[in-house]
C-alpha positions in Angstrom: -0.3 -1.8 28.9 0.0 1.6 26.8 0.1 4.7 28.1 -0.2 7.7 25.8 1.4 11.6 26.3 0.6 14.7 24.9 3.4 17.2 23.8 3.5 19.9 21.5 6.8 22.1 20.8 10.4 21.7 21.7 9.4 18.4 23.9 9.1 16.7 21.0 13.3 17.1 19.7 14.0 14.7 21.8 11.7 11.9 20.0 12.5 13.1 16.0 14.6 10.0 15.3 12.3 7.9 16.7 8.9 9.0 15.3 11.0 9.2 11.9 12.0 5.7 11.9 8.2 4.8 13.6 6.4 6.5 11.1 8.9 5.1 7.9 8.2 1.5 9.5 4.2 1.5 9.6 3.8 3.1 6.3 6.0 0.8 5.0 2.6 -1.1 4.8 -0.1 -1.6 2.7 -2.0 1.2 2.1 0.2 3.7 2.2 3.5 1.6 0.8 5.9 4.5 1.4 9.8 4.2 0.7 11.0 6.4 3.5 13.4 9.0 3.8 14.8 9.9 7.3 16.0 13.3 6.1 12.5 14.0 4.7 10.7 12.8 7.8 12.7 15.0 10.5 11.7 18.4 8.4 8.1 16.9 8.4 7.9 16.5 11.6 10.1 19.4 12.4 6.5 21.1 11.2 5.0 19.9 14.7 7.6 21.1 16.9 7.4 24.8 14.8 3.7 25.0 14.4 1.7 27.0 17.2 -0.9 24.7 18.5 0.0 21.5 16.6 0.4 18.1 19.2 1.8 15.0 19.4 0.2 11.9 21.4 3.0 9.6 22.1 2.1 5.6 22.6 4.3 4.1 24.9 5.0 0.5 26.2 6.9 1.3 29.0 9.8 3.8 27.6 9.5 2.5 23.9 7.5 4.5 21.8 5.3 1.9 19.9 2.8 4.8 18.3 2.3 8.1 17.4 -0.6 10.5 15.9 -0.3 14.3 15.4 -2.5 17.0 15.0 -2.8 21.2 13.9 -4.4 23.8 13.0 -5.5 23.9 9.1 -4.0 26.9 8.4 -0.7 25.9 9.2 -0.8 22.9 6.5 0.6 22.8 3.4 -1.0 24.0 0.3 -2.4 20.6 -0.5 -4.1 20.0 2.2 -5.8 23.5 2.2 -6.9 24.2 -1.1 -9.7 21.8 -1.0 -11.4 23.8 1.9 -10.5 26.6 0.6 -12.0 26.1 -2.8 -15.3 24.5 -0.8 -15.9 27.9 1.1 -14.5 26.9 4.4 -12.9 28.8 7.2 -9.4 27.3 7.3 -9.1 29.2 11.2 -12.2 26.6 12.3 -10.9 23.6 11.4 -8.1 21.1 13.0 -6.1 18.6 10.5 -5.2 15.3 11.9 -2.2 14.4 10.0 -1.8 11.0 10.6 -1.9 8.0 13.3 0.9 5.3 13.1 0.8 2.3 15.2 3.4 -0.9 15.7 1.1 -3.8 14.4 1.7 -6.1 17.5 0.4 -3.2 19.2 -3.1 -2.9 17.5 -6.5 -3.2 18.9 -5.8 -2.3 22.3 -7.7 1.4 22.2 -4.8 3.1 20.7 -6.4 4.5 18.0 -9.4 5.4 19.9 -6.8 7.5 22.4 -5.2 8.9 19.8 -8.2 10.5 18.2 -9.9 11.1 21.8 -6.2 13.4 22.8 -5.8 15.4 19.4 -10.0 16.3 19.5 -9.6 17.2 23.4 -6.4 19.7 22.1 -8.6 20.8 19.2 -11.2 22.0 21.7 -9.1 23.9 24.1 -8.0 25.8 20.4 -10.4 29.3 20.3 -12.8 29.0 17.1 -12.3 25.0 16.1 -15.4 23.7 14.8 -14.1 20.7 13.0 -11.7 18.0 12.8 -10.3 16.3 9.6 -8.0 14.0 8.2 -7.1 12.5 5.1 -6.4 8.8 3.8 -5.2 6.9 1.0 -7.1 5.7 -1.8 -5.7 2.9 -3.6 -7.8 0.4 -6.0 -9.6 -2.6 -4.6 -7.6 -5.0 -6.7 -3.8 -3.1 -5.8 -1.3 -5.7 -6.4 0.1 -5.4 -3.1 -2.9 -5.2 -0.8 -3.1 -8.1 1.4 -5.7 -11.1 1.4 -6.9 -9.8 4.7 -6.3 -6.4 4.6 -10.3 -4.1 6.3 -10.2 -0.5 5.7 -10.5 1.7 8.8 -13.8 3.2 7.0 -15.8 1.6 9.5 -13.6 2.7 12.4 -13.3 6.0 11.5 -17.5 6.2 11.4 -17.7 4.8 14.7 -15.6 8.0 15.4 -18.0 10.3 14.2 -16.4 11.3 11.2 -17.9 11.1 7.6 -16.2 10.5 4.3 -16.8 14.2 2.2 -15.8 12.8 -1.5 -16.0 16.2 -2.7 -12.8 17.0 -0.2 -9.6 15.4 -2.3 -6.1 16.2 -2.4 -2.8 14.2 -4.2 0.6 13.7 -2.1 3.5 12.3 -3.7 5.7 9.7 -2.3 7.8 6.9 -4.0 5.8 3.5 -3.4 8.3 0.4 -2.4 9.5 -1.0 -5.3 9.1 2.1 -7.4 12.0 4.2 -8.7 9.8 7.6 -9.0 7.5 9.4 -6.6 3.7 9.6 -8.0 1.0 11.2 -6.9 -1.5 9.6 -4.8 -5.5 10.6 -4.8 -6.6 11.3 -1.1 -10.0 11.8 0.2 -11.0 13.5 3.5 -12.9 12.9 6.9 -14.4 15.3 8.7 -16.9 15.5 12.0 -18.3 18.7 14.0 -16.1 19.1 17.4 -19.0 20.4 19.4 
């Protein structure tokens, strides 16, 4: 059975190597097909130790780690993330960025990513002034070479969550897709849902 932590800060040094070499395995995976970089992902998440109300929710099967999802304030993103709600007239100081859930497979559909979402809003709400919660994902073609026979979108998932797709939110990242010798930029579109 899973149980699930919340940390924020210097708790989370400890669990750096870790999350890094969670978070490199999962998005190893079809959408996201990310060549990872362990130097790269300890700065990222180096951001969520510095960050003044950002969180971690841990996933744990026993004393293994087997998920993660993180969570902060908007304004404490990177340019990328806020320019879109900045250029749509929103008030970065009212809105909470979920930056990303990552979950061993063998470890899916056993409420995990209902918990995760359920502890980063509940830490959103004890934030003064958050209105919203956002995230962003992926968009890669229907007919990607290396998307799997069986592969569902969480679209559905997410909507059960209360969150709506808002096409006229879009950012790029850039990452270096397995097999690729080059990062490229990648089109993502966000989610968001009222918190109250």
């Amino acid at each position: 059975m899973l149980t699930f932590q919340r940390l924020s800060g210097p708790d989370l040094n400890q669990y750096i190597d870790e999350l890094a070499q969670l978070r490199m395995r999962v998005f190893h995976d079809f959408p996201y097909l990310y060549d990872g970089d362990a130097e790269y992902e300890a700065r990222y998440l180096k951001t969520y130790i510095d960050a003044p109300d950002s969180v971690i929710v841990l996933a744990f099967d026993g004393d293994k780690i087997v998920g993660a999802s993180t969570g902060l304030p908007l304004r404490h993103e990177t340019d990328e993330v806020k320019q879109p709600f900045l250029d749509a007239g929103y008030d970065l100081d009212d809105i909470f960025y979920c930056g990303e859930s990552v979950l061993l497979s063998e470890y899916r559909g056993q409420g995990a990513g209902v918990a995760f979402f359920d502890h980063r809003e509940t830490h959103a709400q004890s934030i003064d002034g958050m209105k919203y919660s956002c995230f962003c994902g992926v968009q890669r073609p229907d007919n990607h070479p290396a998307r799997p026979a069986d592969y569902a979108p969480l679209d559905q998932f997410w909507g059960n969550r209360g969150y709506h797709k808002c096409p006229e939110l879009t950012t790029h990242f850039s990452w270096k897709d397995v097999g690729d010798t080059e990062e490229s930029l990648k089109p993502m579109t966000f989610w968001m849902k009222p918190l109250s």
